[in-house]
DOLUM-333859 format. One record per residue (C-alpha): x, y, z. Coordinates in steps of 0.25 Angstrom, whole numbers, padded with zeros to 4 digits, always signed. Last residue first. Layout:
N
XYZ;...
END
This chain:
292
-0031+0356-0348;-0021+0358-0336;-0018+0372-0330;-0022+0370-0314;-0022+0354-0314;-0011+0353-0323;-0003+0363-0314;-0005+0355-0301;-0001+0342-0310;+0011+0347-0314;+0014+0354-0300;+0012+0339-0294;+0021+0333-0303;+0032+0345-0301;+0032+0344-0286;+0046+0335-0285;+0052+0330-0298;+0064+0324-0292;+0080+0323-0296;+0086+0311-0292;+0085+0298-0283;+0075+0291-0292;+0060+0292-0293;+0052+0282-0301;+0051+0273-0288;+0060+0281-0275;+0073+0284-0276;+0078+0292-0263;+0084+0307-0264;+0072+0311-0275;+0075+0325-0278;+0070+0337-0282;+0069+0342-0267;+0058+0353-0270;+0055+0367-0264;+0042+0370-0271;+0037+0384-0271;+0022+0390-0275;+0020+0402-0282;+0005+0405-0283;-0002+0418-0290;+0011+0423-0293;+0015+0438-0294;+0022+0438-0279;+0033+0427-0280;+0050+0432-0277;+0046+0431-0260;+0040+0418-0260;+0055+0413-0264;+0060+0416-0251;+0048+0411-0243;+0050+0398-0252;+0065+0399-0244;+0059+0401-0233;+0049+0390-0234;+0059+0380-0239;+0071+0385-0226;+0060+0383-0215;+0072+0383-0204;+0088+0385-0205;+0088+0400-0201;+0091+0414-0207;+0082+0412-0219;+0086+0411-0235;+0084+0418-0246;+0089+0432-0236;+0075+0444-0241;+0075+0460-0246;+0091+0459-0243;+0100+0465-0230;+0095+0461-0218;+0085+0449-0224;+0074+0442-0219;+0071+0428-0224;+0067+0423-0212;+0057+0432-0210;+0050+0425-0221;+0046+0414-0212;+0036+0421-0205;+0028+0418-0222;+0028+0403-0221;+0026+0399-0234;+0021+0386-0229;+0026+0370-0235;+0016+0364-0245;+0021+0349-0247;+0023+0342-0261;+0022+0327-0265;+0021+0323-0279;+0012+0313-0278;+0005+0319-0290;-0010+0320-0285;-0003+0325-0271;+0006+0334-0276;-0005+0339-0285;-0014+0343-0273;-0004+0348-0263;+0000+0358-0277;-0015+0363-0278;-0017+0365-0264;-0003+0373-0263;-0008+0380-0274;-0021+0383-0266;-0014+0389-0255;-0005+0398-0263;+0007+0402-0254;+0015+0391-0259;+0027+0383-0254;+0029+0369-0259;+0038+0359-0250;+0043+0346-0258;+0040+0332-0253;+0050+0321-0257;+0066+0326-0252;+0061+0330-0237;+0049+0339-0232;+0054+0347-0223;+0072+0346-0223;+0067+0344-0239;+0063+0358-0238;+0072+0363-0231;+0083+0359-0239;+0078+0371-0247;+0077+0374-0263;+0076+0361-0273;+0065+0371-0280;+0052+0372-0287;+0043+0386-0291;+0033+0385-0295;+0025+0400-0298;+0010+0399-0303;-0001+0410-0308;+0012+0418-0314;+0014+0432-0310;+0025+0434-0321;+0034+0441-0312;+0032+0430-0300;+0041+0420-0311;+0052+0431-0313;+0054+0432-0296;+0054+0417-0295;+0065+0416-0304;+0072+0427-0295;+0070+0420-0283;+0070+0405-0287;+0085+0408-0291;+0086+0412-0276;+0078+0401-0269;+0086+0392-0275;+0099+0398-0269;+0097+0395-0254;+0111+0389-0254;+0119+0403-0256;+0114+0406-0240;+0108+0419-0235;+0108+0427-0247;+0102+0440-0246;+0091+0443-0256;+0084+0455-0262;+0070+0457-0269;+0070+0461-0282;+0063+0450-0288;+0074+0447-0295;+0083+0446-0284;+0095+0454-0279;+0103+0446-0271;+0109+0449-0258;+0121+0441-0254;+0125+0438-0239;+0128+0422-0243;+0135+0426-0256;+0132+0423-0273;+0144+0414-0279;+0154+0424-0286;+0166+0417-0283;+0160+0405-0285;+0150+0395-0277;+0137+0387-0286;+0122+0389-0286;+0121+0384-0299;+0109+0392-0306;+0095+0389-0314;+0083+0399-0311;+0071+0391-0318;+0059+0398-0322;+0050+0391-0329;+0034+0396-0335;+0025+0392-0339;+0011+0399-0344;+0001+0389-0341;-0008+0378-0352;-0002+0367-0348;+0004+0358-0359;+0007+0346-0351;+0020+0346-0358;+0023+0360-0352;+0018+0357-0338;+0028+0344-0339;+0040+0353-0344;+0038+0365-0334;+0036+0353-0320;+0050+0347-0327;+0056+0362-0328;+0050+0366-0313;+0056+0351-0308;+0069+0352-0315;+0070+0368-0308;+0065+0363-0296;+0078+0351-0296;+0088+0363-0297;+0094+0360-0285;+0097+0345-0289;+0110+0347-0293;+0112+0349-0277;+0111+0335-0274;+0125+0331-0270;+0126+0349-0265;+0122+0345-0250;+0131+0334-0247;+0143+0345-0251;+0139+0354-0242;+0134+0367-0249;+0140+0380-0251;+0134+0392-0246;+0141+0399-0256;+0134+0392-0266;+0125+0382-0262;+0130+0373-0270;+0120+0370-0279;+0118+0365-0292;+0106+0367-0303;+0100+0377-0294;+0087+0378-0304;+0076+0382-0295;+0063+0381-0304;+0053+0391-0306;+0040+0388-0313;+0031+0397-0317;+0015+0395-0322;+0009+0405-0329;-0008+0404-0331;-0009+0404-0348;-0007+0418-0354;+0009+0416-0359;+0006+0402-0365;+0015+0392-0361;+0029+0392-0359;+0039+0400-0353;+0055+0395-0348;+0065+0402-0340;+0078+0397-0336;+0085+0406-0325;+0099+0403-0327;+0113+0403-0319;+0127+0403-0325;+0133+0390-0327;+0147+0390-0318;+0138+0395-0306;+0144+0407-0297;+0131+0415-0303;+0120+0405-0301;+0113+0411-0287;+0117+0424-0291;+0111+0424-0304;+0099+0416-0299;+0098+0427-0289;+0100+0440-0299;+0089+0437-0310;+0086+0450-0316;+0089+0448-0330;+0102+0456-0331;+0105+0447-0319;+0102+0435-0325;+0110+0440-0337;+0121+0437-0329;+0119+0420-0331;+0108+0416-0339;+0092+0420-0341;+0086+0407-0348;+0075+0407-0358;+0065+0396-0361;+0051+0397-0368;+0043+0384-0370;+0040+0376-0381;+0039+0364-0374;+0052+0357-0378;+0060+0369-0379;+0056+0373-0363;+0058+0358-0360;+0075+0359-0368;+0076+0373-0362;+0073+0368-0347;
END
């Protein structure tokens, strides 16, 4: 992230460690905490301050074991790829920076190993969030949804015109939809118009899944403002999309991606590996809206 923010000439900061808390960022602290390599919200600016703001948000889980809720071995073979929406929010920050767009960007990527020690955050925990709100854990291996939280928190205070955020966040969502067409979730109609159309023209394949809003009752909590995770085994993407709803008011659009960032089968000029999944079709959504 430092090495494109350099190359463009872009701003770039990092908040590391404790002084996350003395900055107001208590759930990627606790997310990242028991990690030997303390955790880190990255943060990068570019562009002219006055032009239309654009943030991204990036989950940056660069391993995870589910933490307390540790996860079976067959499930942890791929989890160094749980940061793959912050490498698509950096790669989508890079190609909109080369292109020269004229919008205020900006990249906010919450970075963390969700790993087990002795002082590992608890099933049963409540957690102070930036937003203020607070959180009862219901299961260590909903953790995305938590760094997303407080970095979607310091997006929504700027009041940007658009909020992206991308993540490797539910099995759920591939259970729907499987490894090759990612689930979106907006409130905004014509946004969700706009990305069909550019998913389209990019064969880039995306499919609109509902905010369903009964489903937020599933999210109640005795003894915290909201549980991150519902008391049953259904709709797991929209409730965890409801979850992150909760940390955007400012925006005029937030939409949420919840990618695979993967390719489990090789196909022609795509190896089994890593994937770009949504960003083509967001580049050539926001050339259309802010091109020359």
């Amino acid at each position: 992230a430092e090495e494109v923010a350099k190359a463009h000439g872009a701003s770039f900061s990092v908040i590391e460690g404790d002084d996350l808390l003395a900055e107001n960022y208590p759930m990627v602290h606790a997310v990242g905490r028991a990690a030997a390599i303390a955790p880190r919200l990255i943060d990068m600016r570019w562009g002219r301050e006055d032009a239309p703001k654009v943030t991204l948000v990036g989950k940056g889980v660069c391993f995870d074991t589910g933490g307390l809720d540790l996860k079976p071995a067959s499930a942890m073979l791929l989890m160094k790829k749980d940061m793959g929406g912050a490498a698509c929010t950096l790669a989508l920050a890079q190609a909109l920076m080369e292109a020269k767009l004229d919008i205020r960007l900006r990249l906010l990527i919450p970075a963390v190993e969700n790993s087990v020690s002795g002082n590992a955050f608890r099933p049963g925990d409540v957690l102070q969030s930036r937003k203020g709100l607070t959180v009862e854990i219901g299961n260590t291996d909903a953790e995305g949804r938590l760094v997303l939280g407080d970095a979607l928190a310091e997006a929504d205070s700027e009041a940007p015109d658009l909020i992206i955020d991308m993540a490797t966040l539910t099995g759920a969502a591939r259970t729907a939809l499987g490894p090759d067409l990612p689930p979106f979730y907006t409130d905004d109609d014509g946004l969700a118009e706009e990305i069909a159309t550019s998913a389209e023209a990019m064969s880039d394949p995306l499919w609109r899944m509902p905010l369903w809003k009964p489903y937020d009752a599933w999210l109640e909590s005795k003894i915290a403002d909201v549980n991150h995770v519902s008391d049953g085994p259904f709709a797991g993407s929209i409730t965890a999309a409801l979850f992150l709803r909760r940390f955007v008011e400012k925006a005029k659009a937030h939409v949420h991606f919840d990618i695979y960032g993967w390719a489990p089968k090789a196909k022609p000029g795509r190896p089994v590996g890593g994937e770009a999944q949504g960003i083509r079709a967001l580049y050539h959504l926001l050339q259309r809206r802010y091109g020359a």
